[in-house]
Structures are given as structure tokens and as C-alpha cells.
Gaussian input, Z-matrix of N, CA and C with variables (Angstrom, degrees):
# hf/3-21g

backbone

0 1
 N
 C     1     B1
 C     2     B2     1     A1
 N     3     B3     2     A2     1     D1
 C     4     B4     3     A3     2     D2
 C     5     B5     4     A4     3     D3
 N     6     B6     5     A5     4     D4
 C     7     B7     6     A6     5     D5
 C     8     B8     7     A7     6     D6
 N     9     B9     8     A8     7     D7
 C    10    B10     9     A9     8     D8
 C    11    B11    10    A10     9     D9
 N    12    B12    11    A11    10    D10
 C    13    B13    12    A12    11    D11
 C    14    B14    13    A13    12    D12
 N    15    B15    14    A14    13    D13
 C    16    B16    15    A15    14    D14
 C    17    B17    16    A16    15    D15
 N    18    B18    17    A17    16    D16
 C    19    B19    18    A18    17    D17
 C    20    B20    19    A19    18    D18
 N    21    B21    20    A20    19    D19
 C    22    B22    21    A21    20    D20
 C    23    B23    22    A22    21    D21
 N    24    B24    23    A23    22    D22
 C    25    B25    24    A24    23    D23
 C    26    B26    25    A25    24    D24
 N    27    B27    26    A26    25    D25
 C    28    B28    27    A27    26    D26
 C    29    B29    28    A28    27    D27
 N    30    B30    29    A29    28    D28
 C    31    B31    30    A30    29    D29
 C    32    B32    31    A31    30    D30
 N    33    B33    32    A32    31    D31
 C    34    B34    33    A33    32    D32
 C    35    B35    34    A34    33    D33
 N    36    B36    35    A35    34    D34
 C    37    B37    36    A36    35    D35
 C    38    B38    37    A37    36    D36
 N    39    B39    38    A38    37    D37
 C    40    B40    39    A39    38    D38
 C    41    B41    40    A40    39    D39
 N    42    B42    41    A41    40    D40
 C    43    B43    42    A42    41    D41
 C    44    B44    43    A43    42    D42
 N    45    B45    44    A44    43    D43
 C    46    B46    45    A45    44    D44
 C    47    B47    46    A46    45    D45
 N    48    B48    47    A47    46    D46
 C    49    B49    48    A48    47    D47
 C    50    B50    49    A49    48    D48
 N    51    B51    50    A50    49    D49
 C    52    B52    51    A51    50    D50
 C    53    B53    52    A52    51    D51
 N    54    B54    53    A53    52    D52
 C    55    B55    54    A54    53    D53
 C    56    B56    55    A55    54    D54
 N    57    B57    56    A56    55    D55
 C    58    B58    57    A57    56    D56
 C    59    B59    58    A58    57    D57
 N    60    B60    59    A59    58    D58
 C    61    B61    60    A60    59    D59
 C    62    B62    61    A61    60    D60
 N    63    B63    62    A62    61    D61
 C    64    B64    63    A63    62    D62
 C    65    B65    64    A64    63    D63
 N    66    B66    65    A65    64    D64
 C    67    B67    66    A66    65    D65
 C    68    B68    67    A67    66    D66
 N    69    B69    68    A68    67    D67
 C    70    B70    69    A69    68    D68
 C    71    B71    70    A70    69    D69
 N    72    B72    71    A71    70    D70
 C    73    B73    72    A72    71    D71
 C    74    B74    73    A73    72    D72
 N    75    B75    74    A74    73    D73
 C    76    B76    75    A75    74    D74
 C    77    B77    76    A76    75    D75
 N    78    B78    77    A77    76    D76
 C    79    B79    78    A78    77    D77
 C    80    B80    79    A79    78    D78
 N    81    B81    80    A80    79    D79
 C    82    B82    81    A81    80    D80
 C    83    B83    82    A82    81    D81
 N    84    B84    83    A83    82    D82
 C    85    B85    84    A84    83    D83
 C    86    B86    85    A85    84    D84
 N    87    B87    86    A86    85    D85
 C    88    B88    87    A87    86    D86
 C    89    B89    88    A88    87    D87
 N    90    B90    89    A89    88    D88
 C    91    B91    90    A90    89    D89
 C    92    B92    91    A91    90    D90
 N    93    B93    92    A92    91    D91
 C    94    B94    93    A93    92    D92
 C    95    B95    94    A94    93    D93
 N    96    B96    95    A95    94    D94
 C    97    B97    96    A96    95    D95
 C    98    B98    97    A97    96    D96
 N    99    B99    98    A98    97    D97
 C   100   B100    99    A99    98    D98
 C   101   B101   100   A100    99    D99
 N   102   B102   101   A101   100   D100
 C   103   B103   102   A102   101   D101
 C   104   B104   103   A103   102   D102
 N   105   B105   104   A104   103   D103
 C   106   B106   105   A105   104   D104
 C   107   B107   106   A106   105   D105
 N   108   B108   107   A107   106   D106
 C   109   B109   108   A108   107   D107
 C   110   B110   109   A109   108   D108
 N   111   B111   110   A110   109   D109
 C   112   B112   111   A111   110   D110
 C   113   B113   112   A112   111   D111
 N   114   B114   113   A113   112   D112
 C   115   B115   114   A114   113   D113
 C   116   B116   115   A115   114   D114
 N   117   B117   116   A116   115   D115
 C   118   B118   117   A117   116   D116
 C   119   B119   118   A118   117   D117
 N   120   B120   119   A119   118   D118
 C   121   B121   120   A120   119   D119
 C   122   B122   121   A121   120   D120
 N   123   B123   122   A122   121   D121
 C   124   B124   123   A123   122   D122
 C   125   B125   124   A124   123   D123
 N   126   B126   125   A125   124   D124
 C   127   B127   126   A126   125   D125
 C   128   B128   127   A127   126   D126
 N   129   B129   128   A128   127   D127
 C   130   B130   129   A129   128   D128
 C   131   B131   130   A130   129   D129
 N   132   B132   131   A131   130   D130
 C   133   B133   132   A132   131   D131
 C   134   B134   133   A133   132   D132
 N   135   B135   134   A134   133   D133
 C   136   B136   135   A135   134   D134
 C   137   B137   136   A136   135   D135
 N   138   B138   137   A137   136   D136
 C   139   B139   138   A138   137   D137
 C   140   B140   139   A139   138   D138
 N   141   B141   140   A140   139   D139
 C   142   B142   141   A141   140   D140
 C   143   B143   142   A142   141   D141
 N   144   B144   143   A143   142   D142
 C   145   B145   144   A144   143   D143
 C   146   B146   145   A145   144   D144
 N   147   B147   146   A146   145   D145
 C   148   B148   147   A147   146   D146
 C   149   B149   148   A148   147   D147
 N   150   B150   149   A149   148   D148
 C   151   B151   150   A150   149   D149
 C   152   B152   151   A151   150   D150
 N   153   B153   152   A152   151   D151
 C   154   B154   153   A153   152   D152
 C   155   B155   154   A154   153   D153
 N   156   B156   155   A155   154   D154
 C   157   B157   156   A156   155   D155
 C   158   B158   157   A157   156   D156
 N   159   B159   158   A158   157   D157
 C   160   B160   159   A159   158   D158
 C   161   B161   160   A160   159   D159
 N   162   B162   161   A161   160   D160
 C   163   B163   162   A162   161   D161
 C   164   B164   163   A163   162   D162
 N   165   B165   164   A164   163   D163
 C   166   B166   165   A165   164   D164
 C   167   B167   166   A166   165   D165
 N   168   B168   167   A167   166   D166
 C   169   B169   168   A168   167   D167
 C   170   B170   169   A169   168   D168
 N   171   B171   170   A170   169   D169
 C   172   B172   171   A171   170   D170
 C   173   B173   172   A172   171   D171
 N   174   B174   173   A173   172   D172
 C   175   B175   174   A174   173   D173
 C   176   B176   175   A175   174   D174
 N   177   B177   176   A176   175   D175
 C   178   B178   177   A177   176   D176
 C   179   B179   178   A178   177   D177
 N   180   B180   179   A179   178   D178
 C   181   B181   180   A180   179   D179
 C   182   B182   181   A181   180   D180
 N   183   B183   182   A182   181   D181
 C   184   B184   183   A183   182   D182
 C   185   B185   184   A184   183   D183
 N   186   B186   185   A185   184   D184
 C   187   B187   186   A186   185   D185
 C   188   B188   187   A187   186   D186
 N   189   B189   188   A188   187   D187
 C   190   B190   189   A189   188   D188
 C   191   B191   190   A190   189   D189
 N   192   B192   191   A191   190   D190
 C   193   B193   192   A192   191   D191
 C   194   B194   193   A193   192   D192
 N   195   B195   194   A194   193   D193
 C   196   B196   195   A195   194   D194
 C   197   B197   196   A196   195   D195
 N   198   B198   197   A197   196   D196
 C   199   B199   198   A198   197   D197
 C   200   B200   199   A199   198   D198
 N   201   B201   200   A200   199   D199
 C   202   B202   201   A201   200   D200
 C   203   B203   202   A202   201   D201
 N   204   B204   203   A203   202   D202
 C   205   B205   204   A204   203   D203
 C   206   B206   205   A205   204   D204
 N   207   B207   206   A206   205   D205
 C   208   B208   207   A207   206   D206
 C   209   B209   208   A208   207   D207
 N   210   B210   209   A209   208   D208
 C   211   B211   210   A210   209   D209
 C   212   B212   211   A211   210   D210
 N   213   B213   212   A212   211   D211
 C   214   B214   213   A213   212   D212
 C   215   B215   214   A214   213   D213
 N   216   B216   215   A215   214   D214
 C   217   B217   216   A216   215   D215
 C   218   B218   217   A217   216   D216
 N   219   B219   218   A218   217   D217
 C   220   B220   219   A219   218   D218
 C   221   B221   220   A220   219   D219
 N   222   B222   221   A221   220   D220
 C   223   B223   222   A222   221   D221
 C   224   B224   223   A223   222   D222
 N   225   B225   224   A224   223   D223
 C   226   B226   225   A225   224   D224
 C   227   B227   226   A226   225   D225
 N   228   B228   227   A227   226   D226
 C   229   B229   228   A228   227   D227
 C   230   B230   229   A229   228   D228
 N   231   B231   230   A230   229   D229
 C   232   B232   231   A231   230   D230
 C   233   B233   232   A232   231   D231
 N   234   B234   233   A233   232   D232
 C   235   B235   234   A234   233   D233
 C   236   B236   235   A235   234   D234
 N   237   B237   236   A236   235   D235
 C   238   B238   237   A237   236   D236
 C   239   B239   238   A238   237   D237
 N   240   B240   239   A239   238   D238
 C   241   B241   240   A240   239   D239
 C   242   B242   241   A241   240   D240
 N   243   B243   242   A242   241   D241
 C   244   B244   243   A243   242   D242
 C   245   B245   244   A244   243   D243
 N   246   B246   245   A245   244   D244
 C   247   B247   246   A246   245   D245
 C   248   B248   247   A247   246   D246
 N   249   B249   248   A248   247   D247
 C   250   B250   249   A249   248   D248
 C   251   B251   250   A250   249   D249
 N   252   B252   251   A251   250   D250
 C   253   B253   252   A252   251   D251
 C   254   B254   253   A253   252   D252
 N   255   B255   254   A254   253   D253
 C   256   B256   255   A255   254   D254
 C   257   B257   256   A256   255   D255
 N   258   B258   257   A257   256   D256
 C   259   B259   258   A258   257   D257
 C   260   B260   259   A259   258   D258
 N   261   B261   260   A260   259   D259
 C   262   B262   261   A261   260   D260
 C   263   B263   262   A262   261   D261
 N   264   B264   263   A263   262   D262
 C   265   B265   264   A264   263   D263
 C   266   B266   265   A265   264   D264
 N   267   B267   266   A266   265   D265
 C   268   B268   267   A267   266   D266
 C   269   B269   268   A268   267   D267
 N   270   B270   269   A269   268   D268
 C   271   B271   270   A270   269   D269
 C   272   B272   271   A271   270   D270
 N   273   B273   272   A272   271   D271
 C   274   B274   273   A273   272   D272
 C   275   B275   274   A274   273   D273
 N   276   B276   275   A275   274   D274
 C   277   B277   276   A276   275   D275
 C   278   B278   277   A277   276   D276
 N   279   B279   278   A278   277   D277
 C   280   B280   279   A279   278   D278
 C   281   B281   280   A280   279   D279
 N   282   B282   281   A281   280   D280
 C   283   B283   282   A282   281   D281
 C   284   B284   283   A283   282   D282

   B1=1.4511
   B2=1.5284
   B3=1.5397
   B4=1.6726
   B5=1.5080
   B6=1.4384
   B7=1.8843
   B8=1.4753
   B9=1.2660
   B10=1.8985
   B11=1.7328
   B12=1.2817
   B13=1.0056
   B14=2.0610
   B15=0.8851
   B16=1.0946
   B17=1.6284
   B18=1.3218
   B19=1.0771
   B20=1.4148
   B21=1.2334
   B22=1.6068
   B23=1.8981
   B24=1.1367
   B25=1.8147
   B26=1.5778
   B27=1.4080
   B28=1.3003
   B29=1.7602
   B30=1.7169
   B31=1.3173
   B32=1.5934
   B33=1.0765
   B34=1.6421
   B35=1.7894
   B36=1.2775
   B37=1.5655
   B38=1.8148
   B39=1.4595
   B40=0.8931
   B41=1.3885
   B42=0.9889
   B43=1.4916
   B44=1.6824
   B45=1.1423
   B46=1.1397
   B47=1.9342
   B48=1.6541
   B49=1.6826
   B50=1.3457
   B51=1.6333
   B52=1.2618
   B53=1.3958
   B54=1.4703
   B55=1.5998
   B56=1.0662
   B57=1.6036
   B58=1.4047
   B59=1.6322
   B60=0.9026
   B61=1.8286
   B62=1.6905
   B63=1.6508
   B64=1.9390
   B65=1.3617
   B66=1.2417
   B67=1.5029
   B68=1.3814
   B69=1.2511
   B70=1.8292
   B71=1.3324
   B72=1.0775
   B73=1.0818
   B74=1.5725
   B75=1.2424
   B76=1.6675
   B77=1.2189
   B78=1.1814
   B79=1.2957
   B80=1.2482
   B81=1.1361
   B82=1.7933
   B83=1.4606
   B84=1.5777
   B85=1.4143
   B86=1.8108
   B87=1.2859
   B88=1.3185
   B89=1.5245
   B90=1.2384
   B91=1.5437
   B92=1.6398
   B93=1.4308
   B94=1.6167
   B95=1.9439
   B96=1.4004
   B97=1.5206
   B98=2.0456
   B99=1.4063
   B100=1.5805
   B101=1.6922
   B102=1.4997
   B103=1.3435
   B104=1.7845
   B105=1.2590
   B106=1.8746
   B107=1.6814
   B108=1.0691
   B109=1.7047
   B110=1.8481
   B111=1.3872
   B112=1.6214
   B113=1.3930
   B114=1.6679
   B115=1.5467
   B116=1.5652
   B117=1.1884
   B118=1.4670
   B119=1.1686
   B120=1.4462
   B121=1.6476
   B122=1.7049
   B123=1.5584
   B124=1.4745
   B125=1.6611
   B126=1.2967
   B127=1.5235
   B128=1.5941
   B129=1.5656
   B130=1.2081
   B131=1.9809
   B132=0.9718
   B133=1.6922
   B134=1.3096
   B135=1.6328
   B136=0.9566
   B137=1.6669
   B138=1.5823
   B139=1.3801
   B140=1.4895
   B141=1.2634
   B142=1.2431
   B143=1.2761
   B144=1.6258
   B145=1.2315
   B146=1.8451
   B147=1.1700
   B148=1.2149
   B149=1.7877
   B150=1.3328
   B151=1.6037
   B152=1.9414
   B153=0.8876
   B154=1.5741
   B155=1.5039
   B156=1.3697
   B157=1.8627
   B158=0.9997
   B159=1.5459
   B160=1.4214
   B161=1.6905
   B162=1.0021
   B163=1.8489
   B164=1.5823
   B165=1.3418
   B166=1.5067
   B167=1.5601
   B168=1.3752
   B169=1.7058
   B170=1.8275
   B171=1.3050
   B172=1.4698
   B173=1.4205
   B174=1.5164
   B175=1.4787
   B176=1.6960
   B177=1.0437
   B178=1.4043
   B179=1.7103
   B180=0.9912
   B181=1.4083
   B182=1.4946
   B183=1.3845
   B184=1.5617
   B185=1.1050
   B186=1.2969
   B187=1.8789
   B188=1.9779
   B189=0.8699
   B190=1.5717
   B191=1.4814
   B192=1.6268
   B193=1.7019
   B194=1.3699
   B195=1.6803
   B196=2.0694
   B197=0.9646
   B198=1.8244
   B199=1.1576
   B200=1.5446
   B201=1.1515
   B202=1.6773
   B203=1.7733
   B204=1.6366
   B205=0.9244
   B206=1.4150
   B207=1.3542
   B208=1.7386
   B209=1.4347
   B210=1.8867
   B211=1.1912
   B212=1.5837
   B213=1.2275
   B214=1.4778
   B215=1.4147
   B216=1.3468
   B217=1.4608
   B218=1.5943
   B219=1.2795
   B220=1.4612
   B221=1.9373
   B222=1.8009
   B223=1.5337
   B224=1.7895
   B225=1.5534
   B226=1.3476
   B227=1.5730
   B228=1.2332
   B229=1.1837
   B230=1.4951
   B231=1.3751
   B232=1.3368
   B233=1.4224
   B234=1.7703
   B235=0.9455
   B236=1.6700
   B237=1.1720
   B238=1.8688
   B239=1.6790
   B240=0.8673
   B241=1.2408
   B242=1.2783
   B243=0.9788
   B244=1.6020
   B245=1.3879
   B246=1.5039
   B247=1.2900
   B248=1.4913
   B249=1.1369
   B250=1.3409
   B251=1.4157
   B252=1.1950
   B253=1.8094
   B254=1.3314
   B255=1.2886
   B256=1.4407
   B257=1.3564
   B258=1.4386
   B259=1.6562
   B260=1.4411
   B261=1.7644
   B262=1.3257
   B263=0.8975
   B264=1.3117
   B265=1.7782
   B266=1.5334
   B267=1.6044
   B268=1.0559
   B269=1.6044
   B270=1.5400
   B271=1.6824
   B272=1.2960
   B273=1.4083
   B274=1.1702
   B275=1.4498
   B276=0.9757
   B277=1.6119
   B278=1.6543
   B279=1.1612
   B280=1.2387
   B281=1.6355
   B282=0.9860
   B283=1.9700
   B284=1.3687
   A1=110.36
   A2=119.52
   A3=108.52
   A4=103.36
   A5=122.10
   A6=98.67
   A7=124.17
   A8=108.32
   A9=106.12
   A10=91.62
   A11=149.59
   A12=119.44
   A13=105.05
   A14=114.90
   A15=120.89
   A16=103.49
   A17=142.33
   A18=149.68
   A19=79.85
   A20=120.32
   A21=113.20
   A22=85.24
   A23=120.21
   A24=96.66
   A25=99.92
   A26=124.90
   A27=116.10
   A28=97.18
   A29=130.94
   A30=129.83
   A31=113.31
   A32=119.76
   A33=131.17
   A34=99.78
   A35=124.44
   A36=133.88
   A37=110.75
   A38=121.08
   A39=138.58
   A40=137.26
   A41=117.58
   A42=132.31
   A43=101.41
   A44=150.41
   A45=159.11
   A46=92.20
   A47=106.09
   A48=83.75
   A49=141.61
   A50=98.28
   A51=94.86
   A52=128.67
   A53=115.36
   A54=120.52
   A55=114.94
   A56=116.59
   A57=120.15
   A58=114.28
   A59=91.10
   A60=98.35
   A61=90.11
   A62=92.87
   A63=105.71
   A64=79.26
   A65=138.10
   A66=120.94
   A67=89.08
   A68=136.17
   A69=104.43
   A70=108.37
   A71=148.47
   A72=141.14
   A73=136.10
   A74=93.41
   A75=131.97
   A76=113.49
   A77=123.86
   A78=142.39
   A79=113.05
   A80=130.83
   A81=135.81
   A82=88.50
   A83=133.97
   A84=100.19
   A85=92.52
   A86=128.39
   A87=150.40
   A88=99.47
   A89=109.16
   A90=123.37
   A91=107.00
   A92=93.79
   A93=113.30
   A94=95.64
   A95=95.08
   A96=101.12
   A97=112.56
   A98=90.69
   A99=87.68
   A100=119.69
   A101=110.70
   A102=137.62
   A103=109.86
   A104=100.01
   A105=94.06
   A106=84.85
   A107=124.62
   A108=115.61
   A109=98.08
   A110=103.24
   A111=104.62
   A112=130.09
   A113=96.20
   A114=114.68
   A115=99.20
   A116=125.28
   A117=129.34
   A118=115.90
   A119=130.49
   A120=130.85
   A121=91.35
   A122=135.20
   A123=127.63
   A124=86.47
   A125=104.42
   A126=118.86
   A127=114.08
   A128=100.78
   A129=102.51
   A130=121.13
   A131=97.76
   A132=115.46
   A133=92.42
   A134=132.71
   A135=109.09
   A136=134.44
   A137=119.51
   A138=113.94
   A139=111.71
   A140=130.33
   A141=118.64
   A142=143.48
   A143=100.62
   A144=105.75
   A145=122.78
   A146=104.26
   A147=135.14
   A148=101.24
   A149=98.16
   A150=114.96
   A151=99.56
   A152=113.98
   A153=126.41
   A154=116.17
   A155=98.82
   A156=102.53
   A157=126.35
   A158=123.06
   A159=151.60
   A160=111.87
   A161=106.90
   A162=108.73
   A163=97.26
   A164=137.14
   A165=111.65
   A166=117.97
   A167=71.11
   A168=102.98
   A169=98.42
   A170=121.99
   A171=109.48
   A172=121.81
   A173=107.35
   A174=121.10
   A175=100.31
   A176=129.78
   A177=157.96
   A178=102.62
   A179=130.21
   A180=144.63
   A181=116.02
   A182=106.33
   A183=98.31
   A184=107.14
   A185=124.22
   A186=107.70
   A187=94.72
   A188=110.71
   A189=126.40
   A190=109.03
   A191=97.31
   A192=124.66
   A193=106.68
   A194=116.52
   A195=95.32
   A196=82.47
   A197=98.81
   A198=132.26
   A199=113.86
   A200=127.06
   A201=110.64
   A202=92.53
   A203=121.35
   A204=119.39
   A205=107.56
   A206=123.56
   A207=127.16
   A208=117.85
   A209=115.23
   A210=110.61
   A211=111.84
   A212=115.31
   A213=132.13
   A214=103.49
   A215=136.55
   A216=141.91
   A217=79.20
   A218=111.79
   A219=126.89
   A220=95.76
   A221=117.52
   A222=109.25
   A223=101.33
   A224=127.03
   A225=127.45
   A226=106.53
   A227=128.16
   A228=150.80
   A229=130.21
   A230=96.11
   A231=138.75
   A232=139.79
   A233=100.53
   A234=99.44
   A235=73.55
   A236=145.78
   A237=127.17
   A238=92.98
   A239=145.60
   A240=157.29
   A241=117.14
   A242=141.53
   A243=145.05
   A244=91.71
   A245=124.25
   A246=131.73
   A247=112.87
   A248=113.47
   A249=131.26
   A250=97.24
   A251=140.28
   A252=121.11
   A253=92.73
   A254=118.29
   A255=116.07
   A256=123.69
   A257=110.63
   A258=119.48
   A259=115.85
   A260=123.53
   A261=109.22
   A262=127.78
   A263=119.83
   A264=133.01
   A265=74.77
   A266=147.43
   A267=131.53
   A268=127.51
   A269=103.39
   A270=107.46
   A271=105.22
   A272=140.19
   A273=134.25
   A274=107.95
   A275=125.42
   A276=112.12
   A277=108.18
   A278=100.57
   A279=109.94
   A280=126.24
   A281=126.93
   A282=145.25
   A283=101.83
   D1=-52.60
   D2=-179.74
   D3=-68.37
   D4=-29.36
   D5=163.25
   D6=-50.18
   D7=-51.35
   D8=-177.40
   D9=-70.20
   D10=-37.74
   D11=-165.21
   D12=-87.22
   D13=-4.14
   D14=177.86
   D15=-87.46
   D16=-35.65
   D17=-146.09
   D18=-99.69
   D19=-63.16
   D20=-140.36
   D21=-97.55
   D22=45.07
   D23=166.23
   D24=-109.76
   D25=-22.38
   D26=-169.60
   D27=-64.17
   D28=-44.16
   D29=160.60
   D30=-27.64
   D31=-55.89
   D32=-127.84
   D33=-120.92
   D34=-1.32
   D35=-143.92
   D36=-43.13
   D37=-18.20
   D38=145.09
   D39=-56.78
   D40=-14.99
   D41=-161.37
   D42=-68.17
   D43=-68.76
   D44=-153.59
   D45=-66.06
   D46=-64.36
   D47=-178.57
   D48=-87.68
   D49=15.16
   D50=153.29
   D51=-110.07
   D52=-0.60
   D53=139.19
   D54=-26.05
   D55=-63.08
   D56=-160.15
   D57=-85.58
   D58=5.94
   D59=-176.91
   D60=-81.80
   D61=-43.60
   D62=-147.41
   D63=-63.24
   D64=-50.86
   D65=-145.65
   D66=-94.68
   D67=-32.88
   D68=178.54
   D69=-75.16
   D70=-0.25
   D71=153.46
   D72=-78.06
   D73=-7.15
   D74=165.55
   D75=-74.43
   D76=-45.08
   D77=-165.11
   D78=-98.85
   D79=-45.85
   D80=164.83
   D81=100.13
   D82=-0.76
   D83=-176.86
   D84=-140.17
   D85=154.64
   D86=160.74
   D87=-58.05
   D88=152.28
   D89=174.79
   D90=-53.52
   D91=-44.36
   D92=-138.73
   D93=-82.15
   D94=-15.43
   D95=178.94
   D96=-97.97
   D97=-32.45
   D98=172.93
   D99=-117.60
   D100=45.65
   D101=165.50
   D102=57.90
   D103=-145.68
   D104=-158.87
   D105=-87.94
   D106=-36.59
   D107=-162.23
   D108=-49.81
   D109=-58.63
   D110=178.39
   D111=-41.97
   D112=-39.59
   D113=-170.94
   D114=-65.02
   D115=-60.82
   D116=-177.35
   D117=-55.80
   D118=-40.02
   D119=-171.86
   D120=-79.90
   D121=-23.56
   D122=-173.17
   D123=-72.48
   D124=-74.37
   D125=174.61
   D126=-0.77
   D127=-71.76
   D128=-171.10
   D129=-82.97
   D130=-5.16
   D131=178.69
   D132=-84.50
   D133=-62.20
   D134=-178.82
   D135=-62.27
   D136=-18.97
   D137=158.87
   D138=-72.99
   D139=-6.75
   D140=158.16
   D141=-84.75
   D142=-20.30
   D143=160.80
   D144=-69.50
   D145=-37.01
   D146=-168.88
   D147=-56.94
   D148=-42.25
   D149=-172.25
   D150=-80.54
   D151=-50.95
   D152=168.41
   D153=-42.32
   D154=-55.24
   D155=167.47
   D156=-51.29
   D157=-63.59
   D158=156.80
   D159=-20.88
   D160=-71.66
   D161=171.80
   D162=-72.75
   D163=-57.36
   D164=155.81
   D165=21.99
   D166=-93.05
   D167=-151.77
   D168=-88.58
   D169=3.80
   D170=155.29
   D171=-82.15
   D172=-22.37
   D173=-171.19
   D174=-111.54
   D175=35.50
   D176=166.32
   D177=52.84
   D178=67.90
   D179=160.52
   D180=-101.48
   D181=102.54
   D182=-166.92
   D183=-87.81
   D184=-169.11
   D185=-155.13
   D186=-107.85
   D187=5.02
   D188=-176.40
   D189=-76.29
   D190=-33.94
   D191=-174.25
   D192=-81.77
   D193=-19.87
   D194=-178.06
   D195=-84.67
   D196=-179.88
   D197=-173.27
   D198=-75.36
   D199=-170.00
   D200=-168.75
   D201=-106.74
   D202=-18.16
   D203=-166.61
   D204=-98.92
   D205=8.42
   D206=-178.96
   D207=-41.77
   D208=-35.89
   D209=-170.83
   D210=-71.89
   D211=-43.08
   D212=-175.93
   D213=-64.40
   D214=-47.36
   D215=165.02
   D216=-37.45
   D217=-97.12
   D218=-124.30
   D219=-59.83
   D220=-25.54
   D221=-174.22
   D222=-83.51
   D223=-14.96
   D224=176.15
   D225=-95.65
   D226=12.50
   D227=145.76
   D228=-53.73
   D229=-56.45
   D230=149.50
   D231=-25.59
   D232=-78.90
   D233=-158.64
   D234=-110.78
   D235=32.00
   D236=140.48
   D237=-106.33
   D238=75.28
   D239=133.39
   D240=-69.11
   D241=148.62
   D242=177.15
   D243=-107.04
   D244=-57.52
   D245=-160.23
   D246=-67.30
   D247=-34.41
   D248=173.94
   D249=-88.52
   D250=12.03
   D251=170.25
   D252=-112.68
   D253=-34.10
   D254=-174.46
   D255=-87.90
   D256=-7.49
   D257=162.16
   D258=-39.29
   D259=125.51
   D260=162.36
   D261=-10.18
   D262=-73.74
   D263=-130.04
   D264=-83.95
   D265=-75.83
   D266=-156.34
   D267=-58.61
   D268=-16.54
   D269=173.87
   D270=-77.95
   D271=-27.74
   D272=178.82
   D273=-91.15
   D274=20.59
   D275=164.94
   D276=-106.53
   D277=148.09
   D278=174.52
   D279=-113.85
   D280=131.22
   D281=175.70
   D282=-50.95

């Protein structure tokens, strides 16, 4: 996976910030407004989206072809995780 994402960023050089656009806009809220728990689950949605595109578009899915709602899938993906609720770093943060 960091080969295709390494290969394909000189294509795509944009790709990461407008991930992160897609998923805060997914989300309705900024990190900085719904503290570090948010910041990390955007964080990590957005390398997932990012990773989703990437094989995408190796297996010829052009980005015209997802759905309009991929980011919101992929950040409520996220944040119902078990694995990701029960991660250290997220049990020790506090609201």
C-alpha cells in the first residue's frame, strides 16, 4: 500500500488535502472545535479514504465513479469502530 501511495502521489499531489476537506465536511465540525478525539478519528478516515482512492484508481475507478457520500461512509466507518474505540490513545482521552 505505501508503494501505490507513493507511486501514484506525483499523479494525484493533491490528494491528501482534499481528503481532508472531504471528511471535514463530512463531519460538520473542525478538529479544533470537536477536540483531539475528533481530530484523530478525521485523521484516520482521512488516510482511509485516501487508501480507498489509491486502489480505486489502480483498479481503474475514477474518482467521478464513487459515490458522493464515500467521505461520510468512510468517517462513520470510523468512528463505529470497536477497534478504534478501544485503542489506547482513544480510551485515554477525555471530552
Amino acid at each position: 500500500m505505501n508503494l501505490m501511495m507513493a507511486l501514484s502521489a506525483p499523479a494525484h499531489p493533491y490528494l491528501a488535502r482534499d481528503c481532508e476537506r472531504a471528511v471535514r465536511e463530512a463531519a460538520g465540525i473542525t478538529p479544533r472545535e470537536g477536540g483531539m478525539r475528533e481530530a484523530l478519528q478525521q485523521q484516520v478516515a482521512k488516510g482511509l479514504l485516501m487508501s480507498v482512492l489509491t486502489v480505486g484508481r489502480q483498479t481503474m475507478v475514477e474518482p467521478e465513479e464513487w459515490p458522493d457520500e464515500l467521505p461520510a461512509a468512510v468517517l462513520g466507518a470510523v468512528r463505529s469502530s470497536k477497534r478504534i474505540k478501544a485503542d489506547p490513545t482513544m480510551a485515554n482521552l477525555r471530552d
